[in-house]
N, C-alpha and C positions, 0 to 999 in steps of 0.2 A: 613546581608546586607539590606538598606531601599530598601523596596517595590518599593515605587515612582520612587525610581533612576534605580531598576533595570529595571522596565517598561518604565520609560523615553529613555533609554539607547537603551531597545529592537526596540522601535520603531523609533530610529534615525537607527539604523540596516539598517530596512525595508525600510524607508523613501531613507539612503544611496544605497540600493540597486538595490531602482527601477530607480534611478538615474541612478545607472551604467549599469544595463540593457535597459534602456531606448535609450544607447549611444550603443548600440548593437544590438536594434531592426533593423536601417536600412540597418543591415548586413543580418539578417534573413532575411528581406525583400524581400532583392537582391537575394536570393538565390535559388538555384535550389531545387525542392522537387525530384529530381532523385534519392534519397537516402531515400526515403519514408519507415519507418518500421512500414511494414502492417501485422496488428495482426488477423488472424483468430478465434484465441480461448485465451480466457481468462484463464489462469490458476491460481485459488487461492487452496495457500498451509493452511489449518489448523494445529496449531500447538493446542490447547486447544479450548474448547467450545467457541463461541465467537460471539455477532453479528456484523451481515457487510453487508453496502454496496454496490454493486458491477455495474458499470457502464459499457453499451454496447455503443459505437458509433454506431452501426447500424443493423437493428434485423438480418442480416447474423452472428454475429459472435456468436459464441458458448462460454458457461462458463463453464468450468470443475472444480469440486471441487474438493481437495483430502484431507484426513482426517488422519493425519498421528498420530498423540498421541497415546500412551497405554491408555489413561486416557479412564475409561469405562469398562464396560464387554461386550456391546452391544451396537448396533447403528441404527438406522431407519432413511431414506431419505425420502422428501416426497413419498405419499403414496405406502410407508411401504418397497419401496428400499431397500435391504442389502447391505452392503460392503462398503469400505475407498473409494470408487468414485461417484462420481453422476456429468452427463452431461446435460444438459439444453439448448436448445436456444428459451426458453421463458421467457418472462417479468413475473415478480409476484415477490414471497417468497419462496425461498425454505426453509425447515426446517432440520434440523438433530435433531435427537431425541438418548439422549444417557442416558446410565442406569448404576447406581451403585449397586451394590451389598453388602450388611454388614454382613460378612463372622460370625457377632458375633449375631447379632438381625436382623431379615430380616425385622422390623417394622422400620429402620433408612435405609433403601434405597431409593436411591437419583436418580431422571429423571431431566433432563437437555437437554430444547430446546435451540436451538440458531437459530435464523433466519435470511437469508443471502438473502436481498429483491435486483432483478434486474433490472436495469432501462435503458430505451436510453436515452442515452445524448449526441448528436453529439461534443460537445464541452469538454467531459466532460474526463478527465485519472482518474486514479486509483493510488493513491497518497499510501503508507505504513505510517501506523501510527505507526509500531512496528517493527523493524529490530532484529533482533536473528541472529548476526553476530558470529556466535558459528562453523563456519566452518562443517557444517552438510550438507552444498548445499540444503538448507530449508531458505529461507527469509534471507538471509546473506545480502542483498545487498540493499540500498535504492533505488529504480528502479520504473520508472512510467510507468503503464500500459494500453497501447493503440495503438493505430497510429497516429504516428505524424512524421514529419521531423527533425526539429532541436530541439535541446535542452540548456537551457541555466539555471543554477542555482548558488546561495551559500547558502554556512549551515554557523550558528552558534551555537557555544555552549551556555548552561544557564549561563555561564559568560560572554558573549558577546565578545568572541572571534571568528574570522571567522575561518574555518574549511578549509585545503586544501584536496580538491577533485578532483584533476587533473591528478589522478593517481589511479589505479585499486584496487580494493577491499582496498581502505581508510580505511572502515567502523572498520573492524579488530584492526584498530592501536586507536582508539578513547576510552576513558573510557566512562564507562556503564553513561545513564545520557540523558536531556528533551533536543534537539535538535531543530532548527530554521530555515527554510528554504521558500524563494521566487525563483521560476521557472517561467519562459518563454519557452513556446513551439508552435511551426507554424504547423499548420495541414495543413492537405494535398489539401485544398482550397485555401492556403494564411492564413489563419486568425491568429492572434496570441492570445494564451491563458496564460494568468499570473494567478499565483496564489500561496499563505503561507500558511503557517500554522507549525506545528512543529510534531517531533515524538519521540519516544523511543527507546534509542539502547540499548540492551542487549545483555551480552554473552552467555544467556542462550537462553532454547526453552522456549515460553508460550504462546505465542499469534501468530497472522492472519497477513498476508498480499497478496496482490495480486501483481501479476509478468505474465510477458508473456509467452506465449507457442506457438512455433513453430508447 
């Protein structure tokens, strides 16, 4: 397929979509934030070493990590943490520090940081770059993580086909493949936040994403 046409294509997409969200804003508008899903704590799932991101709306909420892979023999949080959790409600980096072992030459073992730096950003969700819709109840689902009110989005595929997502666990029925999406969401002042970008859906585990926790 030409390049040109596929990118020309994407972004008549985009261009069509903020149109049609656009035609939706003054419903968000109107509407009541009584239905406000307020997130206390952050929960980002690890599924492999990875870095990230990770945005607070405001220094109350807490970030939990969980470290769920086999991959490793050993694992250190910042300073020098054990175990698959580490909790936070501070701003900075946190690090994981994870170690291989080479059962054959202990001269080819392999240490692996990954650092998962925190930030406020009163405006700001937590978008998955990577969905592992693999039915494990681990990052199965494209989900944005924050507090906000209403939610408005579409997906398309790298074919520029629009994706129907008006129905639960979609993610499941899509083949593996680079994914296109523009969201509108109202936060809990009124304000409304747009924002694209695209991700990964696999049926497999390999990678990060962040989701909420009650």
């Amino acid at each position: 397929m030409d390049v040109s046409n596929k990118v020309n294509r994407q972004l008549l997409f985009f261009l069509c979509l903020l149109s049609f969200l656009s035609c939706k804003r003054e419903a968000l508008q109107n509407s009541s934030c009584d239905d406000l899903k307020q997130v206390d704590t952050i929960l980002v799932n690890i599924e492999f070493p990875s870095d990230l991101n990770i945005y607070k709306q405001d220094e109350d909420q807490v970030v939990k990590i969980v470290y769920h892979s086999g991959f490793g023999d050993s694992l250190s949080w910042t300073g020098g943490i054990q175990g698959s959790q580490f909790v936070s409600d501070d701003m900075g980096n946190v690090r994981l520090t994870q170690y291989w072992s080479n059962k054959v030459d202990q001269d080819l073992s392999t240490i692996k940081t990954s650092v998962l730096g925190i930030e406020i950003c009163d405006e700001c969700l937590n978008v998955p770059s990577v969905v592992t819709a693999n039915r494990d109840g681990i990052n199965d689902r494209f989900e944005l993580a924050g507090s906000y009110c209403n939610l408005l989005f579409e997906v398309e595929n790298e074919y520029g086909q629009q994706i129907s997502c008006d129905y639960p666990s979609w993610e499941y029925d899509q083949p593996e493949g680079k994914y296109f999406y523009l969201c509108e969401v109202e936060l809990a002042d009124g304000r409304i936040v747009s924002k694209t970008g695209s991700f990964i859906l696999t049926h497999a585990s390999f990678n990060t994403k962040v989701h909420n926790h009650s």
